[in-house]
C-alpha positions in Angstrom: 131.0 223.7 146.6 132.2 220.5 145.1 130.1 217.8 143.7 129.9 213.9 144.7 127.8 211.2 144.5 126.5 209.2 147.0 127.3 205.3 147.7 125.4 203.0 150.2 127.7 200.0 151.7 126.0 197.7 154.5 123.5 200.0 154.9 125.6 203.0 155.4 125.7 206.4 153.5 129.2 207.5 152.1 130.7 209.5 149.4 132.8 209.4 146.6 134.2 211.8 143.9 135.1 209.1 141.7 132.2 208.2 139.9 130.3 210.7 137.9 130.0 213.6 140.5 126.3 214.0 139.1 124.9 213.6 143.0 124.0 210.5 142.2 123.2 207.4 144.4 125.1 204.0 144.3 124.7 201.1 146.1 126.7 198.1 146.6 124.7 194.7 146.6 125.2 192.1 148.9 127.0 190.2 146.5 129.4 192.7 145.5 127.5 194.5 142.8 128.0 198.2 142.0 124.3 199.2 140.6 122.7 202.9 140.1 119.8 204.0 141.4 117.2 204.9 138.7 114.5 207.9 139.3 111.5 208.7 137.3 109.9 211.7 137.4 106.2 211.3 138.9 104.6 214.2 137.5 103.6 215.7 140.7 105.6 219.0 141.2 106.4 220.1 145.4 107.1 223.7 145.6 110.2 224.8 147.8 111.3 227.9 148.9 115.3 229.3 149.2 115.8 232.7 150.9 113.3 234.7 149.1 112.6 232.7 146.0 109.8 229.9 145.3 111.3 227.1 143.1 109.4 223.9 141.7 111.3 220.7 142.2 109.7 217.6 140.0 108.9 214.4 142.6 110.9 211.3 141.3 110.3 208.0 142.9 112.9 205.2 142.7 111.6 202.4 140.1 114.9 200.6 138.9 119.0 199.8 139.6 121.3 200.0 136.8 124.2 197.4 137.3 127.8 199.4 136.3 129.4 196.7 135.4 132.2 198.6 137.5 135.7 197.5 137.0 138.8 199.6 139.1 139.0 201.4 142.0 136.7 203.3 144.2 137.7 205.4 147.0 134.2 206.4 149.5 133.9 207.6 152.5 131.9 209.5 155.7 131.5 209.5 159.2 130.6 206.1 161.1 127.5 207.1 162.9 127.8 204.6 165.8 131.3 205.7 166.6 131.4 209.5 165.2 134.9 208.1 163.5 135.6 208.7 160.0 135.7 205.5 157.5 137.1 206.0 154.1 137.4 202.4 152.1 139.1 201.6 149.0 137.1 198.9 147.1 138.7 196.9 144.0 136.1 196.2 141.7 136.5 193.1 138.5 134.8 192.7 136.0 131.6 194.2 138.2 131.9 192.6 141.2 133.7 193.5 144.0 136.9 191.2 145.1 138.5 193.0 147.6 138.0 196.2 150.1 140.1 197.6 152.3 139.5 200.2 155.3 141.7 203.6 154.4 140.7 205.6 157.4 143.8 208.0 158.4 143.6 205.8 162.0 144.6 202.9 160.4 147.8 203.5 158.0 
């Protein structure tokens, strides 16, 4: 099972593998901002259950965003739930903001 992390773009979930993998969440601002989602543990504890086993899982709520100050490429991607077509986009980030984005989908070589 491979690891990603997630990135939100106009509203949209995607992935990427090439950011930290750490299942993560990204999203990119409306003014071309790459920032990280920040979690915080609540102190409440839910209990889940897998197969046969009873695990506890801290609550975190979301309580800040953490600007990357992202400069190079990133490559995300996922299914466009509208049209059930696969998007992949290659964004080019300087100096933290984002100057350019292309679609990559294999549709439009």
């Amino acid at each position: 099972m491979g690891m990603f992390d997630y990135v939100y773009y106009k509203g949209r979930e995607h992935q990427t593998k090439d950011l930290d993998c750490g299942m993560d969440t990204y999203d990119i601002t409306g003014d071309g901002r790459l920032t990280k989602r920040v979690y915080t543990p609540t102190g409440e504890i839910k209990k889940r259950r897998l197969g046969a086993v009873e695990f506890d899982f801290p609550v975190k709520a979301h309580t800040d965003n953490k600007d990357m100050d992202y400069h190079g490429f990133l490559n995300f991607y996922g299914n466009d739930t509208q049209t059930a077509r696969w998007i992949s986009y290659l964004a080019k980030f300087t100096d933290g903001v984002m100057t350019d984005i292309k679609e990559a989908s294999p549709n439009n070589k």
